[in-house]
C-alpha positions, 0 to 999 in steps of 0.5 A: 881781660887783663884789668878784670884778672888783676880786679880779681885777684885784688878783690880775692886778696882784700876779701881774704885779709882779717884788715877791711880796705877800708880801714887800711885807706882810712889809716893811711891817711894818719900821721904825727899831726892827725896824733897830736890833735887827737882828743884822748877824752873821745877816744874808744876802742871796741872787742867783740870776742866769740862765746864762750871766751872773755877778756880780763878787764883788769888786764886790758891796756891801751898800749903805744910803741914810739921810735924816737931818736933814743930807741924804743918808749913803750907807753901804757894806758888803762882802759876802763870799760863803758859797756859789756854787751852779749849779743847773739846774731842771726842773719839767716844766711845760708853761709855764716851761721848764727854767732854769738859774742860779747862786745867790749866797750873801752875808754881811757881811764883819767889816769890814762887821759893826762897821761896821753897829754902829756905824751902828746906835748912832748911829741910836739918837741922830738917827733918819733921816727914811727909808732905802734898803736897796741890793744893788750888783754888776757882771756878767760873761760877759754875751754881746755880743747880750745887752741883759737879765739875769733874776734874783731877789734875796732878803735873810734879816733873821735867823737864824729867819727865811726870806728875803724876795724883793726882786725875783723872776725880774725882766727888767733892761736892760743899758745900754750893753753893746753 
């Protein structure tokens, strides 16, 4: 009786989380080493934002915070966008009802690509005590009466891997909007 209360609540708290198990468990796994081997030429990242809101590309930025013996270095890379996808969803489910939302598609630019190699080989040299791995943009049409946005961000490691949900149909707080 016990493991099934403890089952229970574990299940209510992962359910309610905006981070899938599954993303935690995949990430866990990551480290300094699983960063250097990345291929910054495969890797992308994905928002899907409600209607009617959207995101400035051109303020939209990959961004990494690495704590070194030194402090903080913050280090940003421009994205550029492969695909804009307006996509309205219907699952005839008596719970959810239809959505609609526009999905981004980024990339990093080329500027950004040798940047991330370069960070990579001096990682090789001082490795950082830990890092933060940040997707920054700015809205746009967002309506007067509007103080929260939903939306869910993906980022894709590799070309043979599926993307990871970073956050999943979250509410987030504009501040200062109205």
């Amino acid at each position: 009786m016990k493991k099934t209360i403890a089952v229970m609540i574990c299940l209510l708290l992962f359910g309610c989380s905006h981070v899938p198990l599954g993303s935690m468990l995949k990430l866990s796994a990551f480290d300094e080493n699983s960063f250097l081997s990345l291929n910054p030429h495969e890797l992308r990242s994905r928002i899907q934002i409600d209607k009617p809101v959207e995101i400035d590309i051109s303020k939209t930025a990959l961004s990494l915070n690495l704590e070194t013996s030194n402090g903080w270095l913050v280090f940003d890379y421009p994205l550029k966008v492969l695909s804009i996808k307006n996509i309205h969803q219907d699952d005839n489910n008596w719970f959810i009802s239809a959505m609609e939302f526009t999905e981004y598609e980024f990339a990093l630019s080329d500027e950004a690509v040798h940047n991330f190699q370069a960070l990579q080989e001096k990682m090789q040299l001082e490795k950082p005590k830990s890092y933060r791995l940040n997707i920054d943009t700015e809205l746009e049409k967002l309506p007067d009466d509007q103080d929260e946005i939903i939306l869910s961000i993906f980022v894709r490691l590799s070309a043979e891997s599926d993307y990871i949900t970073l956050f999943d149909r979250g509410s987030v707080d504009v501040e200062g909007h109205n």
